[in-house]
KOLGU-890792 format. One record per atom (N, C-alpha, C): x, y, z; residue in one letter. Coordinates in steps of 0.001 Angstrom, whole numbers, padded with zeros to 6 digits, always signed. Layout:
XYZa;...
# end
This chain:
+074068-045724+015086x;+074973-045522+013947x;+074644-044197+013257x;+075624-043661+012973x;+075673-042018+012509x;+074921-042260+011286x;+074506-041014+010222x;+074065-041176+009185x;+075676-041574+008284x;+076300-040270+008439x;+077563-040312+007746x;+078752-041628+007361x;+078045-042434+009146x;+078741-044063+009241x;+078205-044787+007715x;+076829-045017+008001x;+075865-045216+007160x;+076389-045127+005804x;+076569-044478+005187x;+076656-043556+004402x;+078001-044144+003692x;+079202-044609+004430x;+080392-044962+004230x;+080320-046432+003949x;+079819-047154+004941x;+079434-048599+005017x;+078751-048625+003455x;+077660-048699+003161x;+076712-048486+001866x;+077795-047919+000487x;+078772-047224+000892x;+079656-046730-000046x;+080462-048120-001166x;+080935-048229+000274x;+082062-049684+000312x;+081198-050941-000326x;+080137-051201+000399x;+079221-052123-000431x;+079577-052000-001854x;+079077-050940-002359x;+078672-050708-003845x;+079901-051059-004177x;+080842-050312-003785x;+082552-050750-004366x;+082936-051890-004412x;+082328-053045-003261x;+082951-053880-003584x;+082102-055169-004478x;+081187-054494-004560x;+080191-055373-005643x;+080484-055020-006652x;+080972-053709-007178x;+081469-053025-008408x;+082710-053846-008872x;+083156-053619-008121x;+084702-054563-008107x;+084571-055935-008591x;+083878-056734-007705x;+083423-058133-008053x;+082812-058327-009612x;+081932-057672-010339x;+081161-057502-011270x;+082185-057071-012640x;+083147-056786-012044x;+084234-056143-013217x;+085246-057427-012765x;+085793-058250-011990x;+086644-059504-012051x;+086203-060348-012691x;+083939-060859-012437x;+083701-061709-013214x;+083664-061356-014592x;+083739-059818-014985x;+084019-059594-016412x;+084816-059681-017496x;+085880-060217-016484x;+087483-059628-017105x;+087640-060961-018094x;+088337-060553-019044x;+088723-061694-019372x;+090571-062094-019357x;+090806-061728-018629x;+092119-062107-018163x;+092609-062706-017002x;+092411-064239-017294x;+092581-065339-016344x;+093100-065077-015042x;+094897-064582-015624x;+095718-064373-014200x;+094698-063478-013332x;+094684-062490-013762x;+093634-061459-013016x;+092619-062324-011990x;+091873-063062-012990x;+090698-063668-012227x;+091022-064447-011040x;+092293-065618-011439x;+092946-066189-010572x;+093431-065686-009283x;+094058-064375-009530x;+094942-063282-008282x;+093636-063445-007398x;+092717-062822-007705x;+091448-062052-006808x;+090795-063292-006187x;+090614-064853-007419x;+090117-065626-006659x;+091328-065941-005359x;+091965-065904-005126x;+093244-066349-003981x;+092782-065230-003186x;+092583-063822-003469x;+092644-062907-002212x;+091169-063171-001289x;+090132-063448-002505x;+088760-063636-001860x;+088726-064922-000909x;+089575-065994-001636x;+089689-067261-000570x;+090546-066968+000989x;+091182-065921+000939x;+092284-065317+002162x;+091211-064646+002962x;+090111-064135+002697x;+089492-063278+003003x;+088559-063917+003257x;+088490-065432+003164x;+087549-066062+003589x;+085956-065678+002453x;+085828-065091+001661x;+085147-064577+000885x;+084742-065618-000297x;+083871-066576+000189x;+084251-067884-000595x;+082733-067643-001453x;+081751-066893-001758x;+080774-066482-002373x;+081230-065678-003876x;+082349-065106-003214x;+082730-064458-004264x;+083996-064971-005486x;+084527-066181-004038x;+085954-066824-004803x;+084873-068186-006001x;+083693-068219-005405x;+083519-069792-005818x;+083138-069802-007661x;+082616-068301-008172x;+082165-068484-009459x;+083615-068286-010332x;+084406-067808-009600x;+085840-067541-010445x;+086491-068851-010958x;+086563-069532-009221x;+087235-070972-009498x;+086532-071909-010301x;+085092-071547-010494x;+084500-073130-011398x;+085070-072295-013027x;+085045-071388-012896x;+085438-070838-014415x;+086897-071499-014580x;+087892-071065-013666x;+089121-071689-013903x;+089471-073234-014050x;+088717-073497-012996x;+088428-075118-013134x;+088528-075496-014657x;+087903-074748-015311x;+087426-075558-016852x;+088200-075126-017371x;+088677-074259-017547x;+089609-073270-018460x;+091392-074122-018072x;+091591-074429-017283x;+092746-075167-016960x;+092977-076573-016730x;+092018-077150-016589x;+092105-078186-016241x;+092753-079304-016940x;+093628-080431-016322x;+094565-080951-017046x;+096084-080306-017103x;+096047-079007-016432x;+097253-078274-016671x;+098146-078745-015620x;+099282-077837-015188x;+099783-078056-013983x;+099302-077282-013485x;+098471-075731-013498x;+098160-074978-012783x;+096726-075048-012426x;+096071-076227-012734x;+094779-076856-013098x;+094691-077216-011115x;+095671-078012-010954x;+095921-078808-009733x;+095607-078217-008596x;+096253-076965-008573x;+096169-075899-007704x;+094543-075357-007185x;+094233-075199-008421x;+093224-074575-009162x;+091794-075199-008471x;+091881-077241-008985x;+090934-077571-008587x;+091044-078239-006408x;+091889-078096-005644x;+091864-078206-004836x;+091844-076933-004106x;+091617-075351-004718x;+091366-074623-003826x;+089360-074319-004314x;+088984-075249-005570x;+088000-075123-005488x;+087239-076223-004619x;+087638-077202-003709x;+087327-077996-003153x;+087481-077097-001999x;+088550-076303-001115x;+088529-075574-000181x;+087320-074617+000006x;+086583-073974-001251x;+086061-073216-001475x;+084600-073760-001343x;+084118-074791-001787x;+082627-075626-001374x;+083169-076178+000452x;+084530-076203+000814x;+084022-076859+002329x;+084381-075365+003020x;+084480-074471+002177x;+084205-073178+003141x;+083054-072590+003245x;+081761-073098+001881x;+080792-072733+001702x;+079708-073720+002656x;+080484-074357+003118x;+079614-075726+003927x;+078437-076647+002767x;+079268-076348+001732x;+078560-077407+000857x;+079335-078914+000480x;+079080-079531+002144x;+079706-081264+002335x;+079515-082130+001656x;+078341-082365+000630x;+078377-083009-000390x;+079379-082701-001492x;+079272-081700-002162x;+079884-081179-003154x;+081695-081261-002749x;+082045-081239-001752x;+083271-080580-001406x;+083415-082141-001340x;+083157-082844-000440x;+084060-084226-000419x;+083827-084717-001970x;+083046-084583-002441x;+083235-085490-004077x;+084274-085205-004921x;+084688-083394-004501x;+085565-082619-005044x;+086564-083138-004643x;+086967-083505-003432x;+088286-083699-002760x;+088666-085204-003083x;+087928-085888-003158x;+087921-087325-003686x;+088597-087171-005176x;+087521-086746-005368x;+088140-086352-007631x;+089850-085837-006947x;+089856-084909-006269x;+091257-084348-006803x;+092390-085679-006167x;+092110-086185-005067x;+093444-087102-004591x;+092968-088418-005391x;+092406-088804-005945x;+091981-089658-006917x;+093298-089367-008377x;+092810-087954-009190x;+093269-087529-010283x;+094955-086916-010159x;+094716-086756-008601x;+096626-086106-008834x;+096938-086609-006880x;+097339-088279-007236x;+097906-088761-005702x;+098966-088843-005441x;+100163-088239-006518x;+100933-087793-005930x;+101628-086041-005774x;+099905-085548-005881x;+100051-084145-005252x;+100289-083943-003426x;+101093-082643-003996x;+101560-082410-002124x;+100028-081970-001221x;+099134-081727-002169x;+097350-081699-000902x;+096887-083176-000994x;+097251-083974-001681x;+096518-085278-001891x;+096477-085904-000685x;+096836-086051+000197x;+096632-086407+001561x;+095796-085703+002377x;+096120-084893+002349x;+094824-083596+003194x;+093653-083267+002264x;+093450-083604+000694x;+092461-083750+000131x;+091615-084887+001016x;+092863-086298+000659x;+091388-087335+001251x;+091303-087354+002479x;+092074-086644+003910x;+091862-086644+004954x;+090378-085313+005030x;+090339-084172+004177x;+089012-083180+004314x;+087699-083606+003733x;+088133-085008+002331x;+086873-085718+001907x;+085775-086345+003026x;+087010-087342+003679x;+086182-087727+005079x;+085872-086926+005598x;+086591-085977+006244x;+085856-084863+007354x;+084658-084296+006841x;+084516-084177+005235x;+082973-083501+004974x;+081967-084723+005169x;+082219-086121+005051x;+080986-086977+005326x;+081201-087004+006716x;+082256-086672+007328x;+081782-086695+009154x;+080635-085218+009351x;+081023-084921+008855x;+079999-083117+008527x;+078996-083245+008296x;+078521-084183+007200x;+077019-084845+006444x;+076688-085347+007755x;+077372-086293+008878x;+076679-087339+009987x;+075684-086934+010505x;+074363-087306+010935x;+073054-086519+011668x;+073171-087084+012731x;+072643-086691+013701x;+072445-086921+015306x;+072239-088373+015325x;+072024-089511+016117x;+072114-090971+016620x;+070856-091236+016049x;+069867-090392+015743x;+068267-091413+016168x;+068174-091149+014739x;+068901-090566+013517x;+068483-090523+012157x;+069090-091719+011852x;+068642-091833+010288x;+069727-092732+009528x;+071386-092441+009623x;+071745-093692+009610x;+073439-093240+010120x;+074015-093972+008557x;+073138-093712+007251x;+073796-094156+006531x;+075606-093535+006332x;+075280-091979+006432x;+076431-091106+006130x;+077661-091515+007009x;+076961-091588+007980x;+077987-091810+009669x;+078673-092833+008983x;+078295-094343+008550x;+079055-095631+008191x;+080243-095230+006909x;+079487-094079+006296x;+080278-093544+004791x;+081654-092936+005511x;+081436-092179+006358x;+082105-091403+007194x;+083462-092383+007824x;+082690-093113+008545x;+083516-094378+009151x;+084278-094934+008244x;+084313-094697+007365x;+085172-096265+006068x;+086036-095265+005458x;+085760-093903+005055x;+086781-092984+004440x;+087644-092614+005702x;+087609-092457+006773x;+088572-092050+007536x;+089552-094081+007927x;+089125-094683+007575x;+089697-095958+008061x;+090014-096384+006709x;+090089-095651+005604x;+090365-096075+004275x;+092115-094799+004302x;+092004-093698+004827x;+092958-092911+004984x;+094107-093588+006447x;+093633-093911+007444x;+094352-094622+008182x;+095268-095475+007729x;+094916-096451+006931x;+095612-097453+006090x;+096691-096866+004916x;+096170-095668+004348x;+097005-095365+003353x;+098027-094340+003599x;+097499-093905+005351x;+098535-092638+005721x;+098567-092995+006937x;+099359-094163+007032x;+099455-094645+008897x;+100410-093458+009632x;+101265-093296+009270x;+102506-092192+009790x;+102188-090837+009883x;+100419-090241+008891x;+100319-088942+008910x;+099855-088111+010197x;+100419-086764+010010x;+100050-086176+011495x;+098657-085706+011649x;+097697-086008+010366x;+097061-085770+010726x;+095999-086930+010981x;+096523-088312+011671x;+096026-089188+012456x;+095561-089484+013569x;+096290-088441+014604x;+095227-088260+016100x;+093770-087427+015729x;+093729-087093+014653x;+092415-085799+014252x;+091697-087091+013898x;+091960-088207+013140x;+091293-089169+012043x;+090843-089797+013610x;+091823-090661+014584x;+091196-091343+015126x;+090426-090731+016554x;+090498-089661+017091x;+089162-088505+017198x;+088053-088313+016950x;+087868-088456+015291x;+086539-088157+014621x;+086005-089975+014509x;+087029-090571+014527x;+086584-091976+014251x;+085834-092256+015367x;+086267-092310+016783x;+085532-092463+018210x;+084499-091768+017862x;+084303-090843+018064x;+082549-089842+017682x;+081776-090437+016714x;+082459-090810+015426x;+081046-091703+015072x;+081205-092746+015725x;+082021-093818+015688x;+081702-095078+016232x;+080684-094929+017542x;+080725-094094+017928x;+080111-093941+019883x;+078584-093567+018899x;+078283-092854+018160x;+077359-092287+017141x;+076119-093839+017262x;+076890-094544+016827x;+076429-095973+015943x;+076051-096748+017516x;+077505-096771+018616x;+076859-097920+019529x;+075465-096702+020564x;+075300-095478+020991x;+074784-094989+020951x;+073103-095159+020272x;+073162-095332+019051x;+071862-095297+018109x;+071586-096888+019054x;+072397-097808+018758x;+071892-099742+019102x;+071805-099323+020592x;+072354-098884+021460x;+072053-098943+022589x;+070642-098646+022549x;+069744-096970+022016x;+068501-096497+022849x;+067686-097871+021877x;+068230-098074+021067x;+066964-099517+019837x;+066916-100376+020650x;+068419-101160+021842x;+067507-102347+022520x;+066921-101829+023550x;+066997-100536+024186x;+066302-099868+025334x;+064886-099842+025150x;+064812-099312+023916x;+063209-099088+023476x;+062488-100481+023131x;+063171-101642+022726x;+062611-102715+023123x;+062115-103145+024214x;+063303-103251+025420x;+063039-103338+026783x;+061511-102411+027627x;+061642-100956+026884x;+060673-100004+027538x;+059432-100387+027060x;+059223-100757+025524x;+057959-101371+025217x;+057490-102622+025530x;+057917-103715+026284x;+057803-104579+027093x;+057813-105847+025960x;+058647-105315+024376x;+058849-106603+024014x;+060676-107404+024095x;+059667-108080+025387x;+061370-108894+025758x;+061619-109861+024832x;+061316-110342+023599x;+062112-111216+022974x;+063022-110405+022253x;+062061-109220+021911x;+063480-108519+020724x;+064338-108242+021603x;+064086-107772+022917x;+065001-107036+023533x;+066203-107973+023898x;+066058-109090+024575x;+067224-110248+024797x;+067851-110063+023366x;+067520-110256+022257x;+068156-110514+021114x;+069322-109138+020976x;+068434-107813+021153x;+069330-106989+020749x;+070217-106464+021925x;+069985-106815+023213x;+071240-106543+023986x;+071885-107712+023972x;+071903-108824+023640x;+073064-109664+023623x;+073530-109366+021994x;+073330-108725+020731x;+073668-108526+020077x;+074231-106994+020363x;+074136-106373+020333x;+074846-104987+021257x;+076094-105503+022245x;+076005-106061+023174x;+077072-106895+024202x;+078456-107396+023638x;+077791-108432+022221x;+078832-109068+021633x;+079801-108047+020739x;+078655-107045+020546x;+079422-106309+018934x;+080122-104918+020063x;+079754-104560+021121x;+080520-103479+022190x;+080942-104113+023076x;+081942-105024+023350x;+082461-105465+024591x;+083147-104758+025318x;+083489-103308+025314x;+084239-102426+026090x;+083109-101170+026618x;+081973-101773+025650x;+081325-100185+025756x;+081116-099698+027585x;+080433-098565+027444x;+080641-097612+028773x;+079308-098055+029144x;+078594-098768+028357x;+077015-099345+028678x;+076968-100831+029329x;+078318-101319+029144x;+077922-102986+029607x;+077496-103544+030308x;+077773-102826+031835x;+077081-103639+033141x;+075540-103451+032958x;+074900-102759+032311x;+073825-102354+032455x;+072855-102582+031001x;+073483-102833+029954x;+073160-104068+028897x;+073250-105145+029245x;+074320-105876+030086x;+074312-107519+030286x;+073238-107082+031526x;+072852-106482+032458x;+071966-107218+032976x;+070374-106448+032424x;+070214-105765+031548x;+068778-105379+030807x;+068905-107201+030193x;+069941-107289+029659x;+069669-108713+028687x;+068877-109890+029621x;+069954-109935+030623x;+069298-110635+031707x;+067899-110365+032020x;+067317-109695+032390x;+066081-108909+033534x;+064835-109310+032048x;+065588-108801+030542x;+064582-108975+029615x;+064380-110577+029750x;+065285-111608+029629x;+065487-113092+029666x;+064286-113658+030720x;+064551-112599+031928x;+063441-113293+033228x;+062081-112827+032626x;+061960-111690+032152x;+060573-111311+032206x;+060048-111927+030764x;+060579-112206+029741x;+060168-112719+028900x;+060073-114704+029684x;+060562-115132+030597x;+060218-116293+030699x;+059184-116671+031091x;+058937-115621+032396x;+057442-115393+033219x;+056363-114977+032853x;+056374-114500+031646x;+055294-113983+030830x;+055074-114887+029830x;+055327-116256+029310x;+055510-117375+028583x;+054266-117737+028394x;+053793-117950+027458x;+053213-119349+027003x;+053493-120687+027755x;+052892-121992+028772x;+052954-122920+029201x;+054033-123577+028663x;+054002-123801+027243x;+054665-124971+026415x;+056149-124050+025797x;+056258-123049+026275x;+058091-122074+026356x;+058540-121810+027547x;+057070-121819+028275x;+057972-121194+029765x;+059324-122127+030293x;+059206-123280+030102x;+060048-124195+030997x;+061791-123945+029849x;+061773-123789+028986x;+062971-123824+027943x;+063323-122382+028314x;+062628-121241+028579x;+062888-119690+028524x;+063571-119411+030269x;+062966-120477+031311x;+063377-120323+032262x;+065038-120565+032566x;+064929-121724+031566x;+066539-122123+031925x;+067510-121380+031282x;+067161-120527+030058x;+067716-119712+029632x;+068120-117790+030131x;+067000-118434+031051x;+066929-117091+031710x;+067879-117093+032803x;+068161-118476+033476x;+068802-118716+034573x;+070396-118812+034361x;+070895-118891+032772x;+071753-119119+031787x;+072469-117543+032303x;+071526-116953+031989x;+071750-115119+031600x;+072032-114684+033117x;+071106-115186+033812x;+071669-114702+035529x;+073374-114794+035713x;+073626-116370+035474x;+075327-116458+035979x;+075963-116234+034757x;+075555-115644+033846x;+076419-114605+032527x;+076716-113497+033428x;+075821-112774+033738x;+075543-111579+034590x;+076752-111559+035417x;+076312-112196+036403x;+076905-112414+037995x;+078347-113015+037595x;+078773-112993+036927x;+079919-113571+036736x;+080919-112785+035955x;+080128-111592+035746x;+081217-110410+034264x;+080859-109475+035782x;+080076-109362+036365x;+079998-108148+036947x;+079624-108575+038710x;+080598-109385+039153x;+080414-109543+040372x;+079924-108597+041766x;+079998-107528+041416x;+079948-106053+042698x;+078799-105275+041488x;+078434-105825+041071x;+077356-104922+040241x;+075917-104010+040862x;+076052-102756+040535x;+075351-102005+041057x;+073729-102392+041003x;+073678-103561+040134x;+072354-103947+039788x;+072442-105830+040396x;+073452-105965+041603x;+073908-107098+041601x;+072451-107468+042691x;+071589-106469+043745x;+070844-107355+044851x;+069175-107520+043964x;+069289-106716+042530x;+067876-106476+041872x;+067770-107947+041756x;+069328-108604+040184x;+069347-109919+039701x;+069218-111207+040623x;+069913-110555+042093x;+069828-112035+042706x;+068129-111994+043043x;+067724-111025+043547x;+066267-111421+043937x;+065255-111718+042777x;+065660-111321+041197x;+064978-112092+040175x;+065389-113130+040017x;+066458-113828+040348x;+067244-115081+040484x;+066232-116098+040904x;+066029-115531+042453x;+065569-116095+043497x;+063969-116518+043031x;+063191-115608+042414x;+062360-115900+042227x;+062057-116873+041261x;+062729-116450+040045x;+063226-117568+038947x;+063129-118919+039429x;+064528-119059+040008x;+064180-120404+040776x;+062886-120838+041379x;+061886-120544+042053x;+060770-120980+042670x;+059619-120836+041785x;+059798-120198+040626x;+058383-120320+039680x;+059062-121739+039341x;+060478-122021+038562x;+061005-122887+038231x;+060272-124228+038702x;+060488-124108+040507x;+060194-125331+041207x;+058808-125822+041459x;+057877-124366+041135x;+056643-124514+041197x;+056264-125416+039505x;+056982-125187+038625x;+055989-125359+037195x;+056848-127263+037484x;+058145-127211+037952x;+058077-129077+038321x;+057568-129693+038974x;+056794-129334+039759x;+056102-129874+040681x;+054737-129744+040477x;+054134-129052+039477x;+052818-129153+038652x;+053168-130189+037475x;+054415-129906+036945x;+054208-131198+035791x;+054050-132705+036101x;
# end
């Protein structure tokens, strides 16, 4: 880069900080207002955001208030501040619902708690917050177009949530405690009956069922066996051609003969 480039760039800076420093000075609203709109066009939302909380207060209650406080809600979800911006967007389709943004207010409220959501293995408190404002807008804007976007973001968390319960009964299974684990893949099973995990949850549920029977205490083994044998033709019966179908029959098989061995000791 030239000096002279240099030189021009560094110019413009100063100018336009000069500039900025004389809008937040002004005291003539419209003014402030104009520039906050050009800085929001300009994507310049650092510079739009101290104008609009000024206007915010200075108008508010007006009709030009309305305007006012939903481009300061644009202005925190341009700043990626998702807390602040959905509370904003809430307040405004809350305070004016039959404004023409009041729909795309509470359709961008949700989208900032889908924004807040953290990866599967955190708390998914936000994710569930997330989940209920976009299924709280579904209901109140069944016809809106912007409903293939709602039920989009809705699949991604929901998959979010069965995702998180899936690796929780896995990590049961991997730490070799099979009671939790039966519990939480047949609780996973019941609450995802379509999921993309099933053949391979109903038979972890199963496989946990056998190995928690065989590993028994004397005075459970015989009640855990039959329950285990319960879970085999659950199995074999949702998933007949199952890729895990010659593992179950040969834990089947064995099942049965500890079975016949512990009756024939009693």
């Amino acid at each position: 880069m030239s000096r002279f480039l240099s030189i021009i760039i560094v110019a413009g800076v100063l100018v336009s900080c000069g500039e900025h420093r004389k809008v937040l000075r002004s005291d003539d609203m419209q003014y402030k207002y104009d520039m906050a709109i050009q800085y929001m066009d300009g994507e310049k939302f650092a510079k739009a955001y101290p104008l609009l909380d000024e206007l915010y207060i200075m108008y508010r209650g007006s009709e030009k208030g309305e305007k006012i406080a939903f481009t300061l809600a644009e202005c925190e979800l341009g700043l990626k501040d998702y807390i602040l911006a959905s509370h904003r967007y809430e307040q405004f389709f809350k305070n004016y619902p039959h404004s023409e943004y009041a729909e795309e207010a509470q359709f961008k409220s949700a989208y900032c708690n889908y924004e807040l959501s953290p990866k599967y293995s955190l708390d998914q408190t936000d994710t569930y917050k997330a989940i209920r404002s976009f299924q709280l807008f579904t209901i109140q804007h069944p016809e809106s177009d912007l409903i293939d976007s709602t039920n989009t973001l809705l699949d991604e968390l929901r998959y979010k949530i069965e995702l998180k319960d899936y690796k929780s009964a896995k990590l049961y299974y991997n730490r070799e405690a099979y009671r939790a684990a039966t519990v939480a893949f047949k609780n996973f099973n019941d609450r995802y009956p379509n999921s993309r995990y099933s053949e391979e949850t109903w038979f972890l549920w199963y496989k946990s069922s056998y190995l928690l029977a065989v590993n028994s205490v004397e005075e459970k083994k015989s009640e855990r066996m039959e329950k285990a044998l319960e879970a085999y033709l659950t199995f074999a019966d949702r998933f007949p051609e199952s890729e895990y179908e010659r593992e179950a029959e040969n834990l089947n098989k064995d099942l049965l003969k500890k079975q016949l061995q512990e009756q024939n000791q009693a």
